[in-house]
N, CA and C atoms of all chains as a GROMACS GRO file, in nm:
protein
  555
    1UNK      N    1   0.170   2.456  -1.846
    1UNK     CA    2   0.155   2.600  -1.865
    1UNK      C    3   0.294   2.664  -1.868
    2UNK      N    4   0.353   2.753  -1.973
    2UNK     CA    5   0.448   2.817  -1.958
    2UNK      C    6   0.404   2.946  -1.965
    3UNK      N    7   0.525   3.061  -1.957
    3UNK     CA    8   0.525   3.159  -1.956
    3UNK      C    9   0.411   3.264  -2.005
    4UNK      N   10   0.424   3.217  -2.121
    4UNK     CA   11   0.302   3.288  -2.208
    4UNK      C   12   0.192   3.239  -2.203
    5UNK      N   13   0.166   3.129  -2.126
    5UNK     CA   14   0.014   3.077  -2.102
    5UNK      C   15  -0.014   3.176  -1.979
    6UNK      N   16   0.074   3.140  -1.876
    6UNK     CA   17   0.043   3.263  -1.752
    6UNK      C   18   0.074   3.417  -1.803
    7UNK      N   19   0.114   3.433  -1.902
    7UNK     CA   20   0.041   3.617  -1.911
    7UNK      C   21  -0.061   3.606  -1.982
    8UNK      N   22  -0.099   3.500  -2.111
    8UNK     CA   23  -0.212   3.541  -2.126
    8UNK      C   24  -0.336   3.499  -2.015
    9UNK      N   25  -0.349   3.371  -1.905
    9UNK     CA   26  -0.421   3.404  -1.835
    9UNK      C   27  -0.435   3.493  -1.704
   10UNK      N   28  -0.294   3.579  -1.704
   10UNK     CA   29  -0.304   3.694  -1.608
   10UNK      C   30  -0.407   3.820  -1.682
   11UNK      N   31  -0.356   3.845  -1.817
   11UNK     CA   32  -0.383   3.969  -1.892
   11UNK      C   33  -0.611   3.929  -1.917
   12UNK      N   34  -0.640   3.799  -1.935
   12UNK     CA   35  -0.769   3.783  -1.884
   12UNK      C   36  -0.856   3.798  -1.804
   13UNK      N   37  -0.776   3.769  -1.702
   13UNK     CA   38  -0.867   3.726  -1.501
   13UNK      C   39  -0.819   3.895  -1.508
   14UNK      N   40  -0.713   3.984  -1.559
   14UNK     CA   41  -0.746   4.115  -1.470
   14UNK      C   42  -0.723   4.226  -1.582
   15UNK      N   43  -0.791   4.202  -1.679
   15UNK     CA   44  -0.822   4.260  -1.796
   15UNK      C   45  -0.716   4.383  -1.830
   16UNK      N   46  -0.559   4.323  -1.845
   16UNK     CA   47  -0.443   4.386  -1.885
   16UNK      C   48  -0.422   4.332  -2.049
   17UNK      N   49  -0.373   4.443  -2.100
   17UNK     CA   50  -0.293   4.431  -2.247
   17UNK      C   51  -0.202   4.307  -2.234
   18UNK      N   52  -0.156   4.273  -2.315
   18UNK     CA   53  -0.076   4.159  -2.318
   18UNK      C   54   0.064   4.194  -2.270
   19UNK      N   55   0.074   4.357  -2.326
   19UNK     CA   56   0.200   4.401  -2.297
   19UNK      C   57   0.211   4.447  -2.138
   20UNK      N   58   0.129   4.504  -2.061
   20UNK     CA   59   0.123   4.497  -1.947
   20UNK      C   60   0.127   4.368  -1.849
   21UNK      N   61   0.055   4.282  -1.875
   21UNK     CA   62   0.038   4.117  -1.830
   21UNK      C   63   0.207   4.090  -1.796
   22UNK      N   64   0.279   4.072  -1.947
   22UNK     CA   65   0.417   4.043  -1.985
   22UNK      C   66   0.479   4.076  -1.848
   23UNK      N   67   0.492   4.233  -1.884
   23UNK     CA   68   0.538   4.354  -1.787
   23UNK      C   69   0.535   4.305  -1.630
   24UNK      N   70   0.419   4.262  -1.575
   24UNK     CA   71   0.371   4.231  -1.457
   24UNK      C   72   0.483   4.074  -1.413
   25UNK      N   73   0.412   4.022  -1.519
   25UNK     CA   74   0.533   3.829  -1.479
   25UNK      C   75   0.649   3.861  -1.488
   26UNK      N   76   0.714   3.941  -1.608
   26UNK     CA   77   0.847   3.962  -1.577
   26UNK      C   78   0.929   4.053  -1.463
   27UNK      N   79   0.878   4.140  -1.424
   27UNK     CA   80   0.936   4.209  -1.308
   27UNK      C   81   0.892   4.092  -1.195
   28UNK      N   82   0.785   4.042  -1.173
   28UNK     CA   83   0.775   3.950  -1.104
   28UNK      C   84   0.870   3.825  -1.042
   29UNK      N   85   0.928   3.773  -1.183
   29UNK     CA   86   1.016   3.671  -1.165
   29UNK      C   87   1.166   3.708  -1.154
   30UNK      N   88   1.158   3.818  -1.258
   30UNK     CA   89   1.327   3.900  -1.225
   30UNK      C   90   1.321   3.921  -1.107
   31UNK      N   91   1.256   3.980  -1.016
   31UNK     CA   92   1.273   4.023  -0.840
   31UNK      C   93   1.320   3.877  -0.780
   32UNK      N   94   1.217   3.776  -0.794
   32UNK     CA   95   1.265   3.644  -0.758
   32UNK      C   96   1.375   3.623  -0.759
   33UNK      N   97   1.454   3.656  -0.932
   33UNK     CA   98   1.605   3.593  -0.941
   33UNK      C   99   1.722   3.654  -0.891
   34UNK      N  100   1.661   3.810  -0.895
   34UNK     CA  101   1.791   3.924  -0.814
   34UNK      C  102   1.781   3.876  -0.656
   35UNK      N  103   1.672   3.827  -0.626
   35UNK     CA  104   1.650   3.781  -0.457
   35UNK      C  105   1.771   3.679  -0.416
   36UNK      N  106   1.731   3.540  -0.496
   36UNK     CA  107   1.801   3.457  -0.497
   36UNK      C  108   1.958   3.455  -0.553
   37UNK      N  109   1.994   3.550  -0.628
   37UNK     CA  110   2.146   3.589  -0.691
   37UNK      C  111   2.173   3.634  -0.552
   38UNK      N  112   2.150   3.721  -0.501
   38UNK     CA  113   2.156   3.784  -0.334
   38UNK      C  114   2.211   3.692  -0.205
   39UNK      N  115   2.176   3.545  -0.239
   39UNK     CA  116   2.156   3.495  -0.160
   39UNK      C  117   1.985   3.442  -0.040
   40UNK      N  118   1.945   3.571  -0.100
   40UNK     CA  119   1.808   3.554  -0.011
   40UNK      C  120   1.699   3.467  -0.026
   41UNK      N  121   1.572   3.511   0.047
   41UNK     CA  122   1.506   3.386   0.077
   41UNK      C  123   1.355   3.450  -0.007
   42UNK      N  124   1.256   3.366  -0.065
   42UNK     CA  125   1.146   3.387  -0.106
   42UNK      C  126   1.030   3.352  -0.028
   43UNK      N  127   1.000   3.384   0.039
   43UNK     CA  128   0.837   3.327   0.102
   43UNK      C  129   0.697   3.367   0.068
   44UNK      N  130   0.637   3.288  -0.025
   44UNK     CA  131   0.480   3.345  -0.002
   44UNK      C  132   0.385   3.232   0.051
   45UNK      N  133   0.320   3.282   0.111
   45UNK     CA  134   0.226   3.200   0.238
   45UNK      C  135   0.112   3.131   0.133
   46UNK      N  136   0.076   3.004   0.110
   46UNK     CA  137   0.004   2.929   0.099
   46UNK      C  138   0.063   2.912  -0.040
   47UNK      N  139   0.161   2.952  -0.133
   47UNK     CA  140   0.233   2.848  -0.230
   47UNK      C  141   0.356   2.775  -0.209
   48UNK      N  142   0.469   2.860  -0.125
   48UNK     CA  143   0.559   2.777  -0.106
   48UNK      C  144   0.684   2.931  -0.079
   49UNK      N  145   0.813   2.835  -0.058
   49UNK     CA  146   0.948   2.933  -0.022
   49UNK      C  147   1.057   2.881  -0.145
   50UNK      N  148   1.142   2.944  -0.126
   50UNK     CA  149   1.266   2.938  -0.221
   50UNK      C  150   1.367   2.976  -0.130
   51UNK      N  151   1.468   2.898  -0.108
   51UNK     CA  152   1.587   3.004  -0.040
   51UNK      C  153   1.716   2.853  -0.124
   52UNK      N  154   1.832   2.915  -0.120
   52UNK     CA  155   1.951   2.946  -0.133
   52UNK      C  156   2.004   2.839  -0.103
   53UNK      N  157   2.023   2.706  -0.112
   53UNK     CA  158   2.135   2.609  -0.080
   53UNK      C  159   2.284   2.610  -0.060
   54UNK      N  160   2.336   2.586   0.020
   54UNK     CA  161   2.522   2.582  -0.039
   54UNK      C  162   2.563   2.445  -0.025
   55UNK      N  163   2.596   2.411  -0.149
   55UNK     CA  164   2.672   2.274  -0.174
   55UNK      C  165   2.849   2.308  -0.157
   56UNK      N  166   2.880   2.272  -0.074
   56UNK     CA  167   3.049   2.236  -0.072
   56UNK      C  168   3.049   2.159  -0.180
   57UNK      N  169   3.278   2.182  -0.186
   57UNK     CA  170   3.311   2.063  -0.317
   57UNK      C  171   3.288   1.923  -0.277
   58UNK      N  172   3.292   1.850  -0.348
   58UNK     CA  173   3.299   1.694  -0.322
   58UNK      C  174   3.326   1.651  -0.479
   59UNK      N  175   3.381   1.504  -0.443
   59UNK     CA  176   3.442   1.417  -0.534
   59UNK      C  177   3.337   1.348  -0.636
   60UNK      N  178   3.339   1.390  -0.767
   60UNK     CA  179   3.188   1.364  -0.824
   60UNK      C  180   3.287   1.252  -0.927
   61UNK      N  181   3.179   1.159  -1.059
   61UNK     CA  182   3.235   1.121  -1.114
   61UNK      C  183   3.174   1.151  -1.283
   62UNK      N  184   3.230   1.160  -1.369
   62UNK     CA  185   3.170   1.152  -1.474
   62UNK      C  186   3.110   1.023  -1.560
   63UNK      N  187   2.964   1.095  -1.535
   63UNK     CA  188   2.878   0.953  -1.600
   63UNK      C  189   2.865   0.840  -1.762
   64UNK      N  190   2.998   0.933  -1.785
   64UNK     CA  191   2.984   0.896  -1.931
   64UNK      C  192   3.149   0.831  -1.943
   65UNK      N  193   3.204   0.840  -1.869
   65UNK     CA  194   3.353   0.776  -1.863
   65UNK      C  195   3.349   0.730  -1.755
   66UNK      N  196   3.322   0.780  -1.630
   66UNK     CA  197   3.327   0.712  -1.500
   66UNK      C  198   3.484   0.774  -1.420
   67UNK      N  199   3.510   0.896  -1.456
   67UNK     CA  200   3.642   0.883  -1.417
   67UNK      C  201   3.589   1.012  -1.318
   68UNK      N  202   3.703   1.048  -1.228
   68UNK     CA  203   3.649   1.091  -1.122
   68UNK      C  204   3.704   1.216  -1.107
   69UNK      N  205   3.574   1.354  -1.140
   69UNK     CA  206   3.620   1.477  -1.113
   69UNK      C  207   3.592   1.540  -1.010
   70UNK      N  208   3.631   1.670  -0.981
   70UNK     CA  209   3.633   1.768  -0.835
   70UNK      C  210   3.498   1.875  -0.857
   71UNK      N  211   3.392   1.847  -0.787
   71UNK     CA  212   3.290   1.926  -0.867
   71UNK      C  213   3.302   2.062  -0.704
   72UNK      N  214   3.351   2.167  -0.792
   72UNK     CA  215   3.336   2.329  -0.738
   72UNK      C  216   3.202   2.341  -0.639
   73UNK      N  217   3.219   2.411  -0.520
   73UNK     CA  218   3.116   2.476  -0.459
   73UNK      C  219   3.014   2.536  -0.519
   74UNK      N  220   2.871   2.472  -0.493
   74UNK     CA  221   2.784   2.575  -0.606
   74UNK      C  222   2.662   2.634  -0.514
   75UNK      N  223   2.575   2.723  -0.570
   75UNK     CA  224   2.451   2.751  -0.432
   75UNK      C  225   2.334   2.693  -0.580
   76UNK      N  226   2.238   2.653  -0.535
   76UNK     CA  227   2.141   2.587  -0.558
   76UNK      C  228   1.978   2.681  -0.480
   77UNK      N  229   1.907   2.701  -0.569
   77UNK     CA  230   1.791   2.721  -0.554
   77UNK      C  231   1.676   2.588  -0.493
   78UNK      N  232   1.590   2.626  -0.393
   78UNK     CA  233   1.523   2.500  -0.311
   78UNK      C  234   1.426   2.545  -0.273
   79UNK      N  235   1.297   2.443  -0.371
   79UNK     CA  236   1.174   2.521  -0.312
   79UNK      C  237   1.103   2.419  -0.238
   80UNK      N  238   1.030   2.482  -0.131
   80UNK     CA  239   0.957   2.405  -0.011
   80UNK      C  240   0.808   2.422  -0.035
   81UNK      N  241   0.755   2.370  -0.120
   81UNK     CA  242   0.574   2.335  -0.112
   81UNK      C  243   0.541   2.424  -0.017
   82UNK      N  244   0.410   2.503   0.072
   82UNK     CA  245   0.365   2.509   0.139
   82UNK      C  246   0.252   2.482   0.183
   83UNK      N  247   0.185   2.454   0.297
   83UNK     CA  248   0.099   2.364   0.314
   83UNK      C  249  -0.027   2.415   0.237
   84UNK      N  250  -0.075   2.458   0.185
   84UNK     CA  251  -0.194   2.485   0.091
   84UNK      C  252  -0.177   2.418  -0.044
   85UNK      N  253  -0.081   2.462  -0.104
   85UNK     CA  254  -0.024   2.421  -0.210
   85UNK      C  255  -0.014   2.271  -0.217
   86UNK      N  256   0.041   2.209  -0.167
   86UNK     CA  257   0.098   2.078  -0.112
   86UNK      C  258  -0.053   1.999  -0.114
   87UNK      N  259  -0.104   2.037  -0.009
   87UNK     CA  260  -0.237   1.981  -0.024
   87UNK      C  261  -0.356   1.979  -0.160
   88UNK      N  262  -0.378   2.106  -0.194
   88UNK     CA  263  -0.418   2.112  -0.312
   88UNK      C  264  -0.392   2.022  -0.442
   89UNK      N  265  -0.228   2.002  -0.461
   89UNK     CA  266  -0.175   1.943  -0.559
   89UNK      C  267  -0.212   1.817  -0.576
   90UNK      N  268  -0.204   1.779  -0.384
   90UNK     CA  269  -0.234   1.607  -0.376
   90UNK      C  270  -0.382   1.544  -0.375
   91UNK      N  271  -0.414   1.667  -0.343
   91UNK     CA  272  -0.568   1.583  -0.363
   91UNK      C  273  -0.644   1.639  -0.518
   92UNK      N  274  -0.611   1.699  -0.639
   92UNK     CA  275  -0.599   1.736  -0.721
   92UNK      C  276  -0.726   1.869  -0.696
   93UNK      N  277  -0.697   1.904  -0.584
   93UNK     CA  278  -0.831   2.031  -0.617
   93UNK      C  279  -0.794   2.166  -0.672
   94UNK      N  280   1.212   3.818   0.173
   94UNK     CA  281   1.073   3.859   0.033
   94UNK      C  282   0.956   3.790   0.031
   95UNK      N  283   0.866   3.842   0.074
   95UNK     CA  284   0.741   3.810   0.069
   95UNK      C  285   0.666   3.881  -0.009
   96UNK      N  286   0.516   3.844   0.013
   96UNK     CA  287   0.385   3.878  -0.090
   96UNK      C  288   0.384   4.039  -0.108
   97UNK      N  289   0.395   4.104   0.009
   97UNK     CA  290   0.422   4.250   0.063
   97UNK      C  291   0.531   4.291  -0.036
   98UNK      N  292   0.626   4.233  -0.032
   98UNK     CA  293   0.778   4.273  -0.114
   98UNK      C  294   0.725   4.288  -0.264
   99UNK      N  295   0.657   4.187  -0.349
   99UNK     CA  296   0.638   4.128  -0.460
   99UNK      C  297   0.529   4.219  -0.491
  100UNK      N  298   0.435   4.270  -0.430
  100UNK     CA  299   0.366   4.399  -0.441
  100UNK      C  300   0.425   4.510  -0.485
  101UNK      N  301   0.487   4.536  -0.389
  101UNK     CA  302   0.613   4.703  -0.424
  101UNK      C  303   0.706   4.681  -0.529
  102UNK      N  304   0.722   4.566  -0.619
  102UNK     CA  305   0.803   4.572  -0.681
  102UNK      C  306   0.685   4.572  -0.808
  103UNK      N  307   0.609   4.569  -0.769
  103UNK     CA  308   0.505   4.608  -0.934
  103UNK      C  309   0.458   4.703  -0.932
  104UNK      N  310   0.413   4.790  -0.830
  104UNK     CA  311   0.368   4.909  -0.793
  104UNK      C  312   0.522   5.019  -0.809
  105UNK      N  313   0.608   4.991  -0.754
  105UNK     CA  314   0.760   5.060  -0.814
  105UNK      C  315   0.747   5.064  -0.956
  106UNK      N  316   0.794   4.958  -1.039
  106UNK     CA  317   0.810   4.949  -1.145
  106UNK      C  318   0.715   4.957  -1.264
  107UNK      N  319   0.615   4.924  -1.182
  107UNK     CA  320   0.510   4.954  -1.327
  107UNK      C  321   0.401   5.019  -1.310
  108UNK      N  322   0.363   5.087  -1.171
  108UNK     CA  323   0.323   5.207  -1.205
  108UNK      C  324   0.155   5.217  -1.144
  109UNK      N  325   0.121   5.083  -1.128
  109UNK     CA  326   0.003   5.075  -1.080
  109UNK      C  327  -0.022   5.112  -0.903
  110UNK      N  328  -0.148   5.156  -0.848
  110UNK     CA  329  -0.156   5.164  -0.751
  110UNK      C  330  -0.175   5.052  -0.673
  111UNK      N  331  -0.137   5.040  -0.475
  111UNK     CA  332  -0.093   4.954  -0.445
  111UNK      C  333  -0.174   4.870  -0.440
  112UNK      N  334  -0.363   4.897  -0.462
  112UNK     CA  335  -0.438   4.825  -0.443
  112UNK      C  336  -0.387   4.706  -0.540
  113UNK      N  337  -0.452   4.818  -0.677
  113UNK     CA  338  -0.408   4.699  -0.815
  113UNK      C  339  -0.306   4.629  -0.822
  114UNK      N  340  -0.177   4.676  -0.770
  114UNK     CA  341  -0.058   4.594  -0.752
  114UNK      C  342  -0.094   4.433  -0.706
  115UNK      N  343  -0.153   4.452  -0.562
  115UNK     CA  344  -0.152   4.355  -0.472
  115UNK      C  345  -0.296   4.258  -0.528
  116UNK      N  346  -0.379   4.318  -0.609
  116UNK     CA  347  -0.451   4.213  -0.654
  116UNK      C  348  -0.404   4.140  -0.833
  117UNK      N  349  -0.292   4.223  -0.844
  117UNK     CA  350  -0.272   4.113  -0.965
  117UNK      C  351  -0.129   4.037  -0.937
  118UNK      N  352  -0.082   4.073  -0.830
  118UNK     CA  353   0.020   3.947  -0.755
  118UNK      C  354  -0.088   3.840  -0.722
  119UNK      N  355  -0.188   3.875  -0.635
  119UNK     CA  356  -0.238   3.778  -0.598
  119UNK      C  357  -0.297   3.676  -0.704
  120UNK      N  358  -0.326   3.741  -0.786
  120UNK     CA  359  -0.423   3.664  -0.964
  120UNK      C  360  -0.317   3.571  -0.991
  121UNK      N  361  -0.187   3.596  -1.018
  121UNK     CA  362  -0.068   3.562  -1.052
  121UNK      C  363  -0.041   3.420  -0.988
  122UNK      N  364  -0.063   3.404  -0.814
  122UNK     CA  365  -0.027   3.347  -0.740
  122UNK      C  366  -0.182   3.228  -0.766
  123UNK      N  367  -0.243   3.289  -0.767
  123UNK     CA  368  -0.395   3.240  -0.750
  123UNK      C  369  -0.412   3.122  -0.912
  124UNK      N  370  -0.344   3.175  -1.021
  124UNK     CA  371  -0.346   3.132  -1.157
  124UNK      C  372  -0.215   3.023  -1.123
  125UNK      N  373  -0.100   3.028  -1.053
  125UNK     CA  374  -0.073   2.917  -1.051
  125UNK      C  375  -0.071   2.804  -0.981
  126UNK      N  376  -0.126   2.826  -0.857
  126UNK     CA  377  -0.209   2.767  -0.766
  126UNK      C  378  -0.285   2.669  -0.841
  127UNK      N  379  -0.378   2.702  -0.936
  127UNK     CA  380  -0.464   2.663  -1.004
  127UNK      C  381  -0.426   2.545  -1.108
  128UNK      N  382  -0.335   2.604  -1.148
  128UNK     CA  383  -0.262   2.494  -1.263
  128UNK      C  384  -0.192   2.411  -1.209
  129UNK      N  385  -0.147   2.386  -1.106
  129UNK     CA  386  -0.062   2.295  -1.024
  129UNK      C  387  -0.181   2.211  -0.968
  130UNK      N  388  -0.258   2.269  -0.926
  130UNK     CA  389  -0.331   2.180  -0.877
  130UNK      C  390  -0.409   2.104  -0.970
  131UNK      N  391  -0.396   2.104  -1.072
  131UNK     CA  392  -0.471   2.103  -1.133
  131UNK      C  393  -0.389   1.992  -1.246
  132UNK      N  394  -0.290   1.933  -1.197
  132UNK     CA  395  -0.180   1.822  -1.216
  132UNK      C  396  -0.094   1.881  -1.365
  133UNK      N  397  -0.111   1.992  -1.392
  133UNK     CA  398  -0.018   2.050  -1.446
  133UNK      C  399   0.113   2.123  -1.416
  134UNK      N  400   0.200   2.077  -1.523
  134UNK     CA  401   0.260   2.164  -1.490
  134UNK      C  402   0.323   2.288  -1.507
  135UNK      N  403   0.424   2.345  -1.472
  135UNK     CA  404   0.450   2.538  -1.452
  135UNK      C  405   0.573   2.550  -1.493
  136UNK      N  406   0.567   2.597  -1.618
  136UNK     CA  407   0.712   2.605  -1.681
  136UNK      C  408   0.774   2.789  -1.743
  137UNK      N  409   0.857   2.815  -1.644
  137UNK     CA  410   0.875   2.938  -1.612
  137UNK      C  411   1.027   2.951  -1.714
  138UNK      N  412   1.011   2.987  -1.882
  138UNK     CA  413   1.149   3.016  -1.880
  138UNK      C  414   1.259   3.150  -1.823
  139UNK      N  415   1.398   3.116  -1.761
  139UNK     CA  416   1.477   3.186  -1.737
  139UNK      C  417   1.477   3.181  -1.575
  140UNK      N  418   1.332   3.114  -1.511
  140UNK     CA  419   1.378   3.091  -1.342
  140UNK      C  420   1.340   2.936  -1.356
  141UNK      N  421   1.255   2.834  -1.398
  141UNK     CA  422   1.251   2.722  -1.335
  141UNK      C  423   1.122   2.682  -1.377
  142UNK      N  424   1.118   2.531  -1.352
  142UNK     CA  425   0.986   2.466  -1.395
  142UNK      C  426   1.002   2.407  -1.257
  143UNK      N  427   0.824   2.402  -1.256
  143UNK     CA  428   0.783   2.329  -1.111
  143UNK      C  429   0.671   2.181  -1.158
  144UNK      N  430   0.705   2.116  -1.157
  144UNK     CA  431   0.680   1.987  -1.181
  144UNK      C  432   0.610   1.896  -1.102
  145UNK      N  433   0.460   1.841  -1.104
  145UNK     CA  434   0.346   1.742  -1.061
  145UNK      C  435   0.431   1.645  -1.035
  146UNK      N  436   0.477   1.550  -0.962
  146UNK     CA  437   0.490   1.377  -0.993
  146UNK      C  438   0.401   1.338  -0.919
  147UNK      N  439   0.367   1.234  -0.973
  147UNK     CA  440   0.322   1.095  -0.913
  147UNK      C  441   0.373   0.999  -0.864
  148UNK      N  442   0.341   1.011  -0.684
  148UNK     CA  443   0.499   0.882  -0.624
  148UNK      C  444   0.375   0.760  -0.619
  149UNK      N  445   0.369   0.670  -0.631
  149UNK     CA  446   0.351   0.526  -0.596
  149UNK      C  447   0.337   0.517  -0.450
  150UNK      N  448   0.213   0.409  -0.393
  150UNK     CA  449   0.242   0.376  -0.271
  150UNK      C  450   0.368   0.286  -0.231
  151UNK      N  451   0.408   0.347  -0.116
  151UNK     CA  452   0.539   0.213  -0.074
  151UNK      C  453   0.520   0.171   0.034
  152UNK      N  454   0.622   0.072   0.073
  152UNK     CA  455   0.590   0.059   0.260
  152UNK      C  456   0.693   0.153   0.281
  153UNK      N  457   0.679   0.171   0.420
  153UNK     CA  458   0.769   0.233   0.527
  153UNK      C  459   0.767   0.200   0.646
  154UNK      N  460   0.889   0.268   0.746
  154UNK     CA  461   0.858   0.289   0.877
  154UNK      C  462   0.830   0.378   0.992
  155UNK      N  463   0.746   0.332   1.094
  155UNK     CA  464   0.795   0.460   1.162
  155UNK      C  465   0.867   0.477   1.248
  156UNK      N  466   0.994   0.572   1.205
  156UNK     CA  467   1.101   0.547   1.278
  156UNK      C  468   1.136   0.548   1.394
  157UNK      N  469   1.012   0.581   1.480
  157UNK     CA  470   0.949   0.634   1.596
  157UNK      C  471   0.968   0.460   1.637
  158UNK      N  472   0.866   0.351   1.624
  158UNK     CA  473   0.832   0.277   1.659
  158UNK      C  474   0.884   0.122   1.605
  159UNK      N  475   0.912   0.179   1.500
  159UNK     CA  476   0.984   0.073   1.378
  159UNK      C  477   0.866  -0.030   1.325
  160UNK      N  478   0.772   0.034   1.342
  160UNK     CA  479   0.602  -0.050   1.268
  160UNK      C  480   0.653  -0.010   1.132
  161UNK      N  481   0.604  -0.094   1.075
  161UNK     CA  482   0.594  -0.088   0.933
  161UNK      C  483   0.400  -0.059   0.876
  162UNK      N  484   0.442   0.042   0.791
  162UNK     CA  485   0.318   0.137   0.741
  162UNK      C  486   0.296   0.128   0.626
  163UNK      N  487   0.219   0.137   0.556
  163UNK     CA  488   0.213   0.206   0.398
  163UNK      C  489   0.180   0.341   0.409
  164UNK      N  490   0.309   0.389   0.284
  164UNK     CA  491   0.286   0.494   0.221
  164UNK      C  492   0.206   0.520   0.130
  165UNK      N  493   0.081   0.572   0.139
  165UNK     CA  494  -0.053   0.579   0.023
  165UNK      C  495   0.036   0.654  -0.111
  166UNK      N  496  -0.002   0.621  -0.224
  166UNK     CA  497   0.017   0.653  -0.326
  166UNK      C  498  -0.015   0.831  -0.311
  167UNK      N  499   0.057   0.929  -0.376
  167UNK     CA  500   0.059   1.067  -0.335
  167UNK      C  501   0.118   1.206  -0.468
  168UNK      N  502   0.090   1.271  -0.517
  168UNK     CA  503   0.136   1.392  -0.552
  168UNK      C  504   0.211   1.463  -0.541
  169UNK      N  505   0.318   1.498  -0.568
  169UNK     CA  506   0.385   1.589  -0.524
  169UNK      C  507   0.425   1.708  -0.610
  170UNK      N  508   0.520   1.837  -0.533
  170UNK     CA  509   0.555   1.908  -0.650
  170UNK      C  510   0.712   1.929  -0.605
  171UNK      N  511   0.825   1.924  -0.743
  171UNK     CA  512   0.901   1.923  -0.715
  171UNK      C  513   0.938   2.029  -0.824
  172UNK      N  514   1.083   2.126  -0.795
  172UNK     CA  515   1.127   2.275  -0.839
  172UNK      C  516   1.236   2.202  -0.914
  173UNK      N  517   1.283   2.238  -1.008
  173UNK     CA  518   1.370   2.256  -1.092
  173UNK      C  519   1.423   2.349  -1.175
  174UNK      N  520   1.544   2.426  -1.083
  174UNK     CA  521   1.517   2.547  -1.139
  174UNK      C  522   1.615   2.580  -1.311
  175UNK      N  523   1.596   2.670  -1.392
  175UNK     CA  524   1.662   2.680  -1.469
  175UNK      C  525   1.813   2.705  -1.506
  176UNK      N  526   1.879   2.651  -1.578
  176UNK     CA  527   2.053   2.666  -1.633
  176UNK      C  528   2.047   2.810  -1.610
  177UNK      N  529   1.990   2.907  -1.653
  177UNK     CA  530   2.014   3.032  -1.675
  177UNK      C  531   2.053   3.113  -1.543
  178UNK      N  532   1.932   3.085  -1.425
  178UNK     CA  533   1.909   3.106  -1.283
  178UNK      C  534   2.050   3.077  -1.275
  179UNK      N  535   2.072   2.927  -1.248
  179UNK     CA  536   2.179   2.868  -1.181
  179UNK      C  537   2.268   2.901  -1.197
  180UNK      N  538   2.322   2.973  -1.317
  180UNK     CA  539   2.436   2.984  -1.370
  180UNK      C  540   2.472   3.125  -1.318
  181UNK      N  541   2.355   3.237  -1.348
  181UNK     CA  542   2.349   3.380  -1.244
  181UNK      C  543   2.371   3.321  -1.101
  182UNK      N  544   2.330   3.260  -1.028
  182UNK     CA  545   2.337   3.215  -0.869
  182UNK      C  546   2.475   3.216  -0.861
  183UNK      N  547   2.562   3.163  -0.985
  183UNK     CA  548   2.722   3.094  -0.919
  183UNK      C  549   2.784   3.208  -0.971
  184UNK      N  550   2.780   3.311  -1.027
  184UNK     CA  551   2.860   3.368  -1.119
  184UNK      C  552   2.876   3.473  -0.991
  185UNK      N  553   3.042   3.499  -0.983
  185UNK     CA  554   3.123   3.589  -0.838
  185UNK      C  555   3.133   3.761  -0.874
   0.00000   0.00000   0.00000
């Protein structure tokens, strides 16, 4: 399912225009990404969290020569299943 | 940021009242709930795809006791988020 599969089955289950649906996922996920640009943390209870990693530098190598570069401090996005979710997925219900 | 947060930001921005707000977050949440579980997967361009695997049973231990166990064959979901995200995350 991508993007446009979830507005058109948002704009179905709650009988929105397509252009409203849109409207709804995208402010939706933009809030997510201004959260996480922030630094901050995402939690919703029975799908899962998102928060903020910090990777220090370390000595990386390049996989296509093998020679050995300095890979920059980066922050990383990290999402944690939550137990509904998690379960659901695994037992395919 | 929670469910509460993700409410007010649709009810802010687009105008609906907070009831309707909070039941088409929840549809939202509820629709991908659904598809995940549902061994699909959720491909979000501009934040991230969230991805079904299938791990294999293995052995293990427990590190508790140092018995050796099997790991039942299992589901999981793993985040991968997008170049675009990532690249906003690092940018000073």
């Amino acid at each position: 399912m991508n993007k446009s599969d979830l507005i058109g089955a948002l704009g179905k289950k709650e009988n929105l225009t397509e252009r409203q649906a849109t409207e709804a996922i995208n402010s939706i996920f933009k809030s997510f990404a201004d959260k996480l640009k922030k630094g901050g943390r995402i939690e919703i209870r029975g799908f899962g969290s998102f928060v903020v990693r910090d990777y220090g530098s370390y000595a990386g190598r390049n996989p296509k020569t093998g020679g050995t570069i300095q890979v920059t401090p980066k922050k990383l996005p990290f999402f944690k299943v939550g137990k509904e979710l998690k379960e659901r997925v695994n037992s395919g219900a | 940021m929670t469910k509460v947060d993700i409410i007010q930001v649709v009810h802010d921005k687009l105008g609906y009242s907070k009831k309707d707000s909070a039941t088409i977050v929840e549809s939202v949440f509820d629709i991908m709930k659904e598809t995940l579980a549902s061994g699909e997967d959720l491909k979000i361009s501009g934040f991230g795809n969230l991805v079904v695997k299938e791990k294999k049973a293995r052995k293990g231990r427990n590190p508790q006791t140092g018995e050796e166990i099997e790991i039942s064959k299992r589901r999981v979901l793993t985040f991968k988020s997008s170049q675009v995200l990532r690249r906003a995350m690092n940018r000073e």
